[in-house]
C-alpha positions as CSV (number, residue, x, y, z in Angstrom):
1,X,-16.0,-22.8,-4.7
2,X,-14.9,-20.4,-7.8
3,X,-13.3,-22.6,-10.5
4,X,-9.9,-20.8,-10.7
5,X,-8.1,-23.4,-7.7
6,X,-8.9,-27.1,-7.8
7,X,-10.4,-27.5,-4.2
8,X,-8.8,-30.8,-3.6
9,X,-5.7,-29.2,-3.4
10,X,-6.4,-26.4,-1.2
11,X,-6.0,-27.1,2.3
12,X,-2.7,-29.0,1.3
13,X,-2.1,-25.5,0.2
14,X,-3.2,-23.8,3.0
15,X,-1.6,-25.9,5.4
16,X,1.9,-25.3,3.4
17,X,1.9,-21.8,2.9
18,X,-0.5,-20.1,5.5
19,X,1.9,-18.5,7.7
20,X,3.5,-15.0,8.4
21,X,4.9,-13.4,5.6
22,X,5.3,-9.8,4.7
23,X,3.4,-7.8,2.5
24,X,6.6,-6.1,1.1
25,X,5.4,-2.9,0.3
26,X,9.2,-2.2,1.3
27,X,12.3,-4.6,1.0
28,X,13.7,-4.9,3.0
29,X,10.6,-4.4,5.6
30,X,10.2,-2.0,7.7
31,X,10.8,-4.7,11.0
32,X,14.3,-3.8,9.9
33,X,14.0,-0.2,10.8
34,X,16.3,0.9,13.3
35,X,17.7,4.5,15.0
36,X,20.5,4.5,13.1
37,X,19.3,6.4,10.2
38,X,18.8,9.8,12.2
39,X,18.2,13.4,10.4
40,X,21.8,13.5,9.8
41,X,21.3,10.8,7.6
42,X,18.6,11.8,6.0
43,X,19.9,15.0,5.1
44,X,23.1,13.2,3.0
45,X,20.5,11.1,1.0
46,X,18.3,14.3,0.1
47,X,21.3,15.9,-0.7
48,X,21.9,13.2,-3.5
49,X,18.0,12.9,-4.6
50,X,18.2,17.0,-5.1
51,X,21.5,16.2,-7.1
52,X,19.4,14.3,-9.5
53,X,17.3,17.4,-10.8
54,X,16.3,16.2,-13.9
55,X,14.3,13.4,-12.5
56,X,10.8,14.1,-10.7
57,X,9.3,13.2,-7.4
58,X,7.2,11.3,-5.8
59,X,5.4,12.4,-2.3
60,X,3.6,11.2,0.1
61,X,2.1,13.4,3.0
62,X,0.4,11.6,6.1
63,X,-3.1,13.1,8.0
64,X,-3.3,11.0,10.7
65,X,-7.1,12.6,12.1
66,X,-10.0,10.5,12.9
67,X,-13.0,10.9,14.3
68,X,-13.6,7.2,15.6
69,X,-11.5,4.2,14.6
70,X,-12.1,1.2,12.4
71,X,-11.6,-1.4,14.0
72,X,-10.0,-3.8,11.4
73,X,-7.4,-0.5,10.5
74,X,-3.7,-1.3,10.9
75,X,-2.5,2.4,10.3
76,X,-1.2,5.3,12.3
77,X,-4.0,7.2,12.8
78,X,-5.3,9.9,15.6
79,X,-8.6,9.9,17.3
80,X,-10.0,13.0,18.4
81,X,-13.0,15.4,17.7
82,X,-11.0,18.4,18.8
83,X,-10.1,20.5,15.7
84,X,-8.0,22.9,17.5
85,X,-5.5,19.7,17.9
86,X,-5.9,19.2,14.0
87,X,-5.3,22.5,13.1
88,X,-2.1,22.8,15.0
89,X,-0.8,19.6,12.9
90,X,-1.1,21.3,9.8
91,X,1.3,24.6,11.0
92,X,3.7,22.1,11.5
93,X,3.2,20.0,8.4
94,X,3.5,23.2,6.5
95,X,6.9,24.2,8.3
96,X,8.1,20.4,7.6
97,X,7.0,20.9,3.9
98,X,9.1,24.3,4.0
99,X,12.4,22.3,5.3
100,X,12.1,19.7,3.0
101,X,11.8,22.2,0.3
102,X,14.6,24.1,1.3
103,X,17.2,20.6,0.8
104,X,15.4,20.2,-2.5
105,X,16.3,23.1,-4.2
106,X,17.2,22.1,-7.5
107,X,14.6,19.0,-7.6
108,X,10.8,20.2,-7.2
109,X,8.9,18.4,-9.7
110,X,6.4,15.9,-8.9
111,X,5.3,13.1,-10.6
112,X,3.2,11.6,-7.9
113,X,1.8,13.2,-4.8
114,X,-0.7,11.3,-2.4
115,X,-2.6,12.3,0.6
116,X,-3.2,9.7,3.0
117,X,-4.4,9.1,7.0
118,X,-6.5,8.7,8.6
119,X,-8.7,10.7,7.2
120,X,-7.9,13.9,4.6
121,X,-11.7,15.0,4.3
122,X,-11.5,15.0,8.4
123,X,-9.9,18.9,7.4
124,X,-12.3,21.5,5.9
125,X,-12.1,22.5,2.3
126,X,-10.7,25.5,3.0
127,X,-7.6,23.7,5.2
128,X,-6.8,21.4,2.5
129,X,-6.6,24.5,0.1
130,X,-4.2,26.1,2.3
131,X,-2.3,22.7,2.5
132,X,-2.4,22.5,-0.9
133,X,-1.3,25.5,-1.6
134,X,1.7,25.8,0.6
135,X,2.9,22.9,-1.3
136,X,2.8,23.9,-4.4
137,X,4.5,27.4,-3.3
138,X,7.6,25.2,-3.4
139,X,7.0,22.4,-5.6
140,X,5.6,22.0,-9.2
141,X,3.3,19.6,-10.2
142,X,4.0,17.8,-13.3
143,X,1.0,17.8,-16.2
144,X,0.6,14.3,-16.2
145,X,1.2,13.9,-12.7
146,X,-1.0,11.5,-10.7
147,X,-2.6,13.6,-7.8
148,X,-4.3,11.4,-5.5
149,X,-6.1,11.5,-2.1
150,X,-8.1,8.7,0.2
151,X,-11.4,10.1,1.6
152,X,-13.9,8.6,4.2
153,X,-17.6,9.2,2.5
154,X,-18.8,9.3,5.5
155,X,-17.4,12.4,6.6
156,X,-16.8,13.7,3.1
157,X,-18.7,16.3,1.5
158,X,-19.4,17.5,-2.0
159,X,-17.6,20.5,-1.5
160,X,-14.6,18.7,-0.1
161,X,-15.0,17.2,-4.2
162,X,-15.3,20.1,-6.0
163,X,-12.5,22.0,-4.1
164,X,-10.3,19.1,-4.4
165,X,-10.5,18.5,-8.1
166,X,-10.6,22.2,-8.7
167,X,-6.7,21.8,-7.0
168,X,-6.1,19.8,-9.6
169,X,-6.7,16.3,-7.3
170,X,-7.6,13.5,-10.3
171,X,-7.7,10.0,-8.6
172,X,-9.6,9.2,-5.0
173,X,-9.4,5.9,-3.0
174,X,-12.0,5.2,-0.9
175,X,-12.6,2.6,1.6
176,X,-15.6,0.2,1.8
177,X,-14.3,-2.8,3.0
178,X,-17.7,-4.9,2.9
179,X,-21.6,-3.6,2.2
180,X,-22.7,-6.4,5.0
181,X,-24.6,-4.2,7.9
182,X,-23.4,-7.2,10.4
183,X,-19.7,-6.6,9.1
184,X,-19.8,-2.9,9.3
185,X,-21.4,-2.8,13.0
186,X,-18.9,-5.6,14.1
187,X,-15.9,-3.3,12.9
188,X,-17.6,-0.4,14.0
189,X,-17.6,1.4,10.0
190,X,-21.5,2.1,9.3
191,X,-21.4,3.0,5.5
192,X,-24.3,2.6,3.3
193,X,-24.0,1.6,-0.7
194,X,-26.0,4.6,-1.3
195,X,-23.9,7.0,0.4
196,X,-21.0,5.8,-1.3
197,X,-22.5,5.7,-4.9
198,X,-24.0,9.2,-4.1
199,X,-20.4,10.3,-3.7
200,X,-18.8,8.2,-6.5
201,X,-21.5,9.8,-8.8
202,X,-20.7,13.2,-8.1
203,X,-16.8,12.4,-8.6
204,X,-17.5,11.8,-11.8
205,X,-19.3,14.7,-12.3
206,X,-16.3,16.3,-11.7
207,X,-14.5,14.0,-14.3
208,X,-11.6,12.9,-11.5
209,X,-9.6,10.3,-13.7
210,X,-10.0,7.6,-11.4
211,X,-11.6,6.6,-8.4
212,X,-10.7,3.6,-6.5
213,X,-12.6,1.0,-3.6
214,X,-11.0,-0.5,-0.8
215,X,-12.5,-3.9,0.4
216,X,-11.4,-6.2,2.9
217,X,-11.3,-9.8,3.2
218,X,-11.2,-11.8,5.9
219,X,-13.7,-9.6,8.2
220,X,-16.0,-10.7,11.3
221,X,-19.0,-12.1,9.9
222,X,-18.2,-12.1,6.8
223,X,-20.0,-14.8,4.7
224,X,-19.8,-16.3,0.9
225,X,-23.2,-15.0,0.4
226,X,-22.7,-11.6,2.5
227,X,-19.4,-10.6,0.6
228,X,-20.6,-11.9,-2.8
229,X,-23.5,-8.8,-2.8
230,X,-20.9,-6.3,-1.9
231,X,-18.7,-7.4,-4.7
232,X,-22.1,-7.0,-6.9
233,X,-23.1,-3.2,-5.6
234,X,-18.7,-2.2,-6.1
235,X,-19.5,-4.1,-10.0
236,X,-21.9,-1.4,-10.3
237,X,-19.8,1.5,-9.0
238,X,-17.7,0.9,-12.0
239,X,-14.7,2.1,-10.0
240,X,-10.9,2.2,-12.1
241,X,-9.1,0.2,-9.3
242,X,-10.4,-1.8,-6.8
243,X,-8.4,-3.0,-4.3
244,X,-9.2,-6.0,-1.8
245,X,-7.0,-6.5,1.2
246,X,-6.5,-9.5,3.4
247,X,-7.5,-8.4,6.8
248,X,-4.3,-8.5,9.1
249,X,-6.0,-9.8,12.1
250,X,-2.7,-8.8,14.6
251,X,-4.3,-8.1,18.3
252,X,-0.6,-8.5,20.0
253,X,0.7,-5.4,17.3
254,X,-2.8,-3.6,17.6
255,X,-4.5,-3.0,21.1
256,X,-7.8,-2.4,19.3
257,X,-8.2,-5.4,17.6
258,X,-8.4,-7.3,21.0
259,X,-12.3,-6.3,20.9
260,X,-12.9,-8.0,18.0
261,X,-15.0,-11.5,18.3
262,X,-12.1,-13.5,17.1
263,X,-14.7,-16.3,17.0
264,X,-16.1,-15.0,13.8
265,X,-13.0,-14.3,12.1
266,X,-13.3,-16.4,9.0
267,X,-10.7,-19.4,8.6
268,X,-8.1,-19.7,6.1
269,X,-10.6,-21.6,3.7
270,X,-13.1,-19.4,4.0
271,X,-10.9,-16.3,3.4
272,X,-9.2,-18.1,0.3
273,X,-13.3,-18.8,-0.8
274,X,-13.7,-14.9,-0.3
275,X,-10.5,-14.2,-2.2
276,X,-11.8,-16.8,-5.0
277,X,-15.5,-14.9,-4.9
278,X,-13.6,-11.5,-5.8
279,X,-11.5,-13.0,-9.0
280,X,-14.5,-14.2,-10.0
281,X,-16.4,-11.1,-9.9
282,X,-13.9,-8.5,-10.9
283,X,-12.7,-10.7,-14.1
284,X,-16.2,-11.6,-14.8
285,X,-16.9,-7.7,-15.3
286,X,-13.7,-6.9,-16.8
287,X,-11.0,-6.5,-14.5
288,X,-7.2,-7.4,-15.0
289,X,-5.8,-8.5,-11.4
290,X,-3.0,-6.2,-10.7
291,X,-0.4,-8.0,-8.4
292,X,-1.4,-10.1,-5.4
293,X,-4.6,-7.7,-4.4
294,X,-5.6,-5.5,-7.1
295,X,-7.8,-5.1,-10.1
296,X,-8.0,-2.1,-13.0
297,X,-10.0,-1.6,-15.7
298,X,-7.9,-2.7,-19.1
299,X,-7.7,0.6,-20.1
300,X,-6.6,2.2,-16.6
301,X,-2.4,3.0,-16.7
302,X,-2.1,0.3,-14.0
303,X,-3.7,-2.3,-16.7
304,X,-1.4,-1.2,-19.4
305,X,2.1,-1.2,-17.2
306,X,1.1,-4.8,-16.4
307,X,1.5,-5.8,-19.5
308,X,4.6,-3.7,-20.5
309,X,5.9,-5.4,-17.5
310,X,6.7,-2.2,-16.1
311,X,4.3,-2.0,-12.9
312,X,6.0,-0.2,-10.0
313,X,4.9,-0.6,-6.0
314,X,5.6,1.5,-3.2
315,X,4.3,2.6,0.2
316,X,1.5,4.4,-1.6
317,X,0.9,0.8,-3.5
318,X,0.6,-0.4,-7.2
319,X,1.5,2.6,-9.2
320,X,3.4,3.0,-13.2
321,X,4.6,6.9,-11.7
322,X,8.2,5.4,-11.0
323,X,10.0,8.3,-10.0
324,X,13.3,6.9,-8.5
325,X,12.5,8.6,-5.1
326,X,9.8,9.1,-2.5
327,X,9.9,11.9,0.2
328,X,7.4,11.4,2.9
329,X,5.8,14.3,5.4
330,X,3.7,14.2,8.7
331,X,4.3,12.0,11.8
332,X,4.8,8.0,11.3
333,X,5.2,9.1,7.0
334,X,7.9,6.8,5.3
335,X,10.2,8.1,2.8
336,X,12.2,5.9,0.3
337,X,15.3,8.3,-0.7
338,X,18.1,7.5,-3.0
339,X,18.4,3.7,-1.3
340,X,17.6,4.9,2.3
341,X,14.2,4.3,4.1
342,X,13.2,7.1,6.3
343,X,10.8,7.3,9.0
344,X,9.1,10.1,11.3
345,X,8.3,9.7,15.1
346,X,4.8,8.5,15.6
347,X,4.3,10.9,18.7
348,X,2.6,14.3,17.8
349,X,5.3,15.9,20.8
350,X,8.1,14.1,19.3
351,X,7.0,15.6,15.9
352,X,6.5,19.1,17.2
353,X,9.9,19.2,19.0
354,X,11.8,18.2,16.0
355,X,10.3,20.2,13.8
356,X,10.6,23.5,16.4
357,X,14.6,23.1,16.3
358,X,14.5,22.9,13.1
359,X,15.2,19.0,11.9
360,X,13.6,16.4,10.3
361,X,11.5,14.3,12.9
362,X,13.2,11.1,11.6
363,X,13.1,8.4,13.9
364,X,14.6,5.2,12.7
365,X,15.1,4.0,9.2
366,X,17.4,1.9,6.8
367,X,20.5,2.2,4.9
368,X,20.3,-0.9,2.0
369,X,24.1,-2.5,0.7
370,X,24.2,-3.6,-2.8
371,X,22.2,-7.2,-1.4
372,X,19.2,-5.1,-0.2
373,X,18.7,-3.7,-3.8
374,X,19.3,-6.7,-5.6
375,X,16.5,-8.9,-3.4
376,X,14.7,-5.8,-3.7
377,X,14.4,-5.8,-7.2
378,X,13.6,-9.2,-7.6
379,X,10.9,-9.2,-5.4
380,X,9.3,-6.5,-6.3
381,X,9.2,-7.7,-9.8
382,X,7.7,-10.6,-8.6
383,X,5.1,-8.4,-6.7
384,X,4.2,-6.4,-9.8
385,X,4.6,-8.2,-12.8
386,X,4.5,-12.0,-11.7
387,X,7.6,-12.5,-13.8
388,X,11.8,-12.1,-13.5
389,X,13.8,-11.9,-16.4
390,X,16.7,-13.3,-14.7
391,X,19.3,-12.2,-17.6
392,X,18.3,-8.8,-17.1
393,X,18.8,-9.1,-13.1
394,X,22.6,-10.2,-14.4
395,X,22.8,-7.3,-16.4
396,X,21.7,-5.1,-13.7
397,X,23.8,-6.5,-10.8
398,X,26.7,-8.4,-12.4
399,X,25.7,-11.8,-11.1
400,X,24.9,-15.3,-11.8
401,X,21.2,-15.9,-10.7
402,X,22.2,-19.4,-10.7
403,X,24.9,-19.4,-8.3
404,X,23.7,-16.3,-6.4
405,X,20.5,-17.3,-5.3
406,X,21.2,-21.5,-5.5
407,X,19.6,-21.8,-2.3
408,X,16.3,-19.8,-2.8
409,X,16.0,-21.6,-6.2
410,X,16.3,-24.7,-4.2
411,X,13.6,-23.8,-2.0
412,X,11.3,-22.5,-5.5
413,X,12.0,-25.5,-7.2
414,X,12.5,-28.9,-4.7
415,X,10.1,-31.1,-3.2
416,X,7.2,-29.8,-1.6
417,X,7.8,-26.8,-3.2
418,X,5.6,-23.4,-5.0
419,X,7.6,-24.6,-8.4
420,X,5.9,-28.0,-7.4
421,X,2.4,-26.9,-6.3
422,X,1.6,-24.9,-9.2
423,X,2.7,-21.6,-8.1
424,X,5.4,-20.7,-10.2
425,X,7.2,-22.0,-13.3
426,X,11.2,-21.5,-13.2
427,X,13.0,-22.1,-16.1
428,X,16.5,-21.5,-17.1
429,X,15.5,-17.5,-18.5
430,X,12.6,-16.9,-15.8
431,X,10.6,-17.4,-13.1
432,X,7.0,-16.8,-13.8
433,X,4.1,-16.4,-10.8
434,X,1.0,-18.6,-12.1
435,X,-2.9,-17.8,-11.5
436,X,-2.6,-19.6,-8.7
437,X,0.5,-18.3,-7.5
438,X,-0.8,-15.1,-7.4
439,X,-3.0,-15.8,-4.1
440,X,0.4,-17.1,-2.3
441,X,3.0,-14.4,-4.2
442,X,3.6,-13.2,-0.7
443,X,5.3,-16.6,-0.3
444,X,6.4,-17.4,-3.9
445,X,9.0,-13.9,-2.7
446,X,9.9,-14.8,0.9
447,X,12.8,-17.3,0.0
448,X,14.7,-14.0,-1.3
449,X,14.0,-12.3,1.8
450,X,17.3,-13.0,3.7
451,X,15.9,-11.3,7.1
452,X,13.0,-13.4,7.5
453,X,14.2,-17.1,8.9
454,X,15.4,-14.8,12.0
455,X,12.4,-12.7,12.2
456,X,9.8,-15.6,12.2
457,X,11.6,-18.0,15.2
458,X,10.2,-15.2,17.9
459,X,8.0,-15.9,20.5
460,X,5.5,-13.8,18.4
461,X,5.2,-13.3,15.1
462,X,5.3,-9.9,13.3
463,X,4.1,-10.4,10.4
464,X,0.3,-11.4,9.4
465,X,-0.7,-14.6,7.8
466,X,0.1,-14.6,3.9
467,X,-3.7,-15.9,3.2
């Protein structure tokens, strides 16, 4: 067991805080999402966001395409080899891009923009150009501007690299998840270590700024042994970020997952062994842990923001391009505009529809009050920067933190507690997530989350386990 917990302690731990919790990539979640935020609504907040013209943009656009599915993934994606349905997608992804542009007229430059699926290399070279292009026909990308994209190598080629950096693309994500040949055929994700360094070696060929490796916890079959060789061959990879996900093992939310063999799902001491393995190796190479599940480089921007406190998180994750608002395109994308979540219809005829009478293809969303953005703040300083300066959360919100949040620090700091357990230090000027905390922050922030005691006395849960 890696040295950074103290064994004796952990299945107290576990047996305290392994429960569902959010991931709060969004507060408040999007559980909370409901019709009530329509296009209407979304047309008032881009109205405001485009009132703000001398702040940029962030964007996220969504290519759902597949050719077979993973069966560990958790996102919206579509499965089909017939490119004629694919290439109809993007017609109307360009038309959506043309309507969002058009209620945007005085705010088009971007500070962040991220492709994500699915799978973007699914599209030829030539698509994405034209993607690309009708884009930037409306907006401008800023010269520092973080340009990213998630690619599959199995289905990505190297001219899908040269024409995407020759766009101006400078960061790619790509998914491994674990090197283990009885992992990969159990989720159904065969993906050699040779194929992916073949790949990583000609990105940086191309001198993309950063490349960065998904893994995945938690797995079938996964094994101390089996996931600490993976974590050796990504060492070597010497990608910028890596980021290593707890596998949300949720069979009653996703159908697919039903056909795993739940039998070889490891346990919660085994996962937190995995999780242990992975500190280990990235801050033995020389790694800084970003938030709950990342690690950079020390000289990569997310390494840097960390320790000028000033690491930002979104839907597209950890990044330091906080531009104060996110549009979203493509069906089941999420926009986070001027303190309104937004999301599109998951169904392709839903999408098509909307888009043909000329609105938004919103279909449900949420509206936060002054509460939302305070807990909001506070948690997501706790997600990013393991620490709260809680006289600067007065300054910002005209509060006491004492008296506003009397219960939750009751829950921090009592009996039994993460205050008591080693996961956080509270004081009278802050509250600070410890090492250890940072394996449980999803729980150090849920007493701030004032929609979860309802959300978690349901006959099912909806949210995965925190560990």
């Amino acid at each position: 067991m890696p040295q950074l917990i103290d064994p004796p302690s952990m299945p107290d731990l576990l047996a305290r805080y392994n429960r569902p919790g959010p991931r709060y990539t969004s507060y408040p979640t999007a559980v909370e999402f409901h019709d009530g935020v329509t296009d209407a609504v979304y047309r008032e907040h881009l109205s405001r966001a485009n009132a703000r013209s001398d702040e940029p943009l962030s964007v996220y656009m969504h290519l759902p395409f597949c050719e077979e599915r993973c069966a560990y993934c958790g996102c919206f994606v579509v499965i089909t080899k017939h490119r004629d349905v694919a290439d109809r997608y993007l017609d109307y992804l360009e038309r959506e891009i043309d309507l969002l542009a058009a209620h945007l007229p005085d705010r088009r430059r971007i500070s962040q923009l991220h492709w994500g699926g699915g799978t973007p290399t699914y599209y030829t070279a030539a698509q994405l150009t034209r993607l690309f292009e009708r884009f930037t026909t409306h907006f401008t990308l800023a010269p520092d501007a973080e340009i990213g994209v998630e690619i599959d190598p199995r289905v990505t080629s190297p001219e899908h690299l040269s024409v995407l950096r020759g766009l101006g693309f400078n960061r790619l994500s790509m998914g491994v998840q674990d090197f283990a040949p009885e992992v990969q055929e159990a989720v159904h994700r065969i993906q050699s270590y040779e194929l992916t360094k073949s790949l990583v070696d000609r990105a940086r060929e191309l001198a993309f700024r950063s490349i960065n490796v998904d893994l995945i916890y938690g797995l079938p079959y996964q094994s101390t042994r089996g996931f600490a060789r993976t974590l050796e061959q990504v060492v070597t990879l010497r990608p910028e970020r890596v980021a290593v996900y707890s596998f949300a093992f949720v069979p009653w939310m996703k159908a697919h997952m039903k056909h795993l063999p739940e039998e070889s799902l490891p346990d919660a001491n085994l996962k937190i062994e995995l999780l242990g393995l992975t500190q280990d190796a990235f801050s033995g190479a020389g790694y800084r842990q970003i938030g709950m599940d990342h690690f950079a480089l020390p000289e990569d921007e997310l390494a840097r923001a960390l320790d000028a406190r000033t690491l930002h998180r979104n839907f597209m994750g950890y990044t330091v391009q906080a531009a104060g608002d996110m549009v979203a395109v493509g069906v089941s994308a999420i926009g986070d505009v001027q303190g309104a979540f937004a999301q599109n219809t998951k169904k392709l005829n839903e999408y098509y529809t909307a888009i043909d009478a000329g609105r938004f293809p919103i279909e449900r969303g949420y509206v936060l009050d002054e509460d939302d953005r305070l807990r909001r703040y506070v948690i997501t300083q706790l997600m990013c920067n393991g620490h709260l300066d809680l006289a600067e959360v007065e300054r910002r919100f005209g509060i006491s933190f004492g008296e506003y949040f009397s219960s939750e620090l009751a829950e921090l700091t009592g009996p039994a507690s993460p205050a008591a357990d080693g996961l956080v230090q509270v004081d009278g000027r802050a509250i600070d997530v410890t090492p250890l905390g940072r394996m449980f922050v999803r729980n150090v922030c849920m007493p701030f989350d004032r929609y979860l005691r309802a959300r978690t006395s349901g006959p099912k849960p909806v949210f995965s386990r925190t560990v």
